[in-house]
C-alpha positions as CSV (number, residue, x, y, z in Angstrom):
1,X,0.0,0.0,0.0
2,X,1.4,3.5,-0.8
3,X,1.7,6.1,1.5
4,X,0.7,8.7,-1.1
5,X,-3.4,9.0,-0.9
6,X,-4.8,8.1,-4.3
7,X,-7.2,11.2,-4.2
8,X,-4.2,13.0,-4.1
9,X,-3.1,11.5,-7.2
10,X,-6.4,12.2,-8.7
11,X,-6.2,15.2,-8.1
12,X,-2.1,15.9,-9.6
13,X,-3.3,14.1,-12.7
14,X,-6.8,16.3,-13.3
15,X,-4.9,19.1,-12.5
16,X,-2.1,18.2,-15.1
17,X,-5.7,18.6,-17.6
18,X,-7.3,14.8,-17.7
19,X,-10.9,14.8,-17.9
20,X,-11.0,11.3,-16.6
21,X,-8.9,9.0,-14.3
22,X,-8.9,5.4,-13.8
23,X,-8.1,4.1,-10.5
24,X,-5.7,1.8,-12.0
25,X,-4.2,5.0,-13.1
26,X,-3.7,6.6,-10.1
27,X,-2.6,3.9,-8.4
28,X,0.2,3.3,-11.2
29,X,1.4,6.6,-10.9
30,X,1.2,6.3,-6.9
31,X,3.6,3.5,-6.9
32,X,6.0,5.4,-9.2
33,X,6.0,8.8,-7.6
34,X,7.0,6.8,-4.1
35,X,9.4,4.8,-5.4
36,X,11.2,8.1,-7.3
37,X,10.7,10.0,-3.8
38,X,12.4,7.2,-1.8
39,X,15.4,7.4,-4.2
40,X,15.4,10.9,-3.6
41,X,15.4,10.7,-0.1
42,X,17.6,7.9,0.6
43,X,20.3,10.2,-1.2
44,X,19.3,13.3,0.3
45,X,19.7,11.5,3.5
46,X,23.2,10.7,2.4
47,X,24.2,14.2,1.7
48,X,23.0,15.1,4.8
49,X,25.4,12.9,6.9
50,X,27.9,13.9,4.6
51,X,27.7,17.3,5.7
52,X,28.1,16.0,9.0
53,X,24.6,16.1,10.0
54,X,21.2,14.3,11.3
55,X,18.6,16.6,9.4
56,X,17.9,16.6,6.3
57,X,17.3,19.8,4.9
58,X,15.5,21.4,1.6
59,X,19.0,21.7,0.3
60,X,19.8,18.3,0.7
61,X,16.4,17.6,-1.3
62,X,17.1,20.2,-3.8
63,X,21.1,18.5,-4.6
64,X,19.7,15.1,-4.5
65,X,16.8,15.8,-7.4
66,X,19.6,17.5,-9.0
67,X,21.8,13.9,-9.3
């Protein structure tokens, strides 16, 4: 189960301009969009003890989406 709310999806996707979306859809995308954001984390996470610290900031975010 994702932890990303499938309305939410729904919701990114009709705003994005569909007039329709399947569930099967939204659920498909849900799976993708966490899996992308754990690889973005995990690294972010890395830079962030690399700097020599426990929190992760948005600039650890920001150079990790930029890997």
């Amino acid at each position: 189960m994702s932890e990303i709310s499938i309305y939410a999806i729904h919701r990114i996707i009709k705003n994005a301009g569909a007039h329709r979306v399947s569930e099967d859809a939204a659920e498909a995308l849900s799976m993708h969009v966490e899996e992308y954001t754990l690889t973005v984390a995990k690294r972010a996470i890395e830079l962030s003890i690399h700097a020599g610290r426990k929190t992760v900031r948005a600039e650890d975010i920001d150079l990790a989406l930029k890997d």
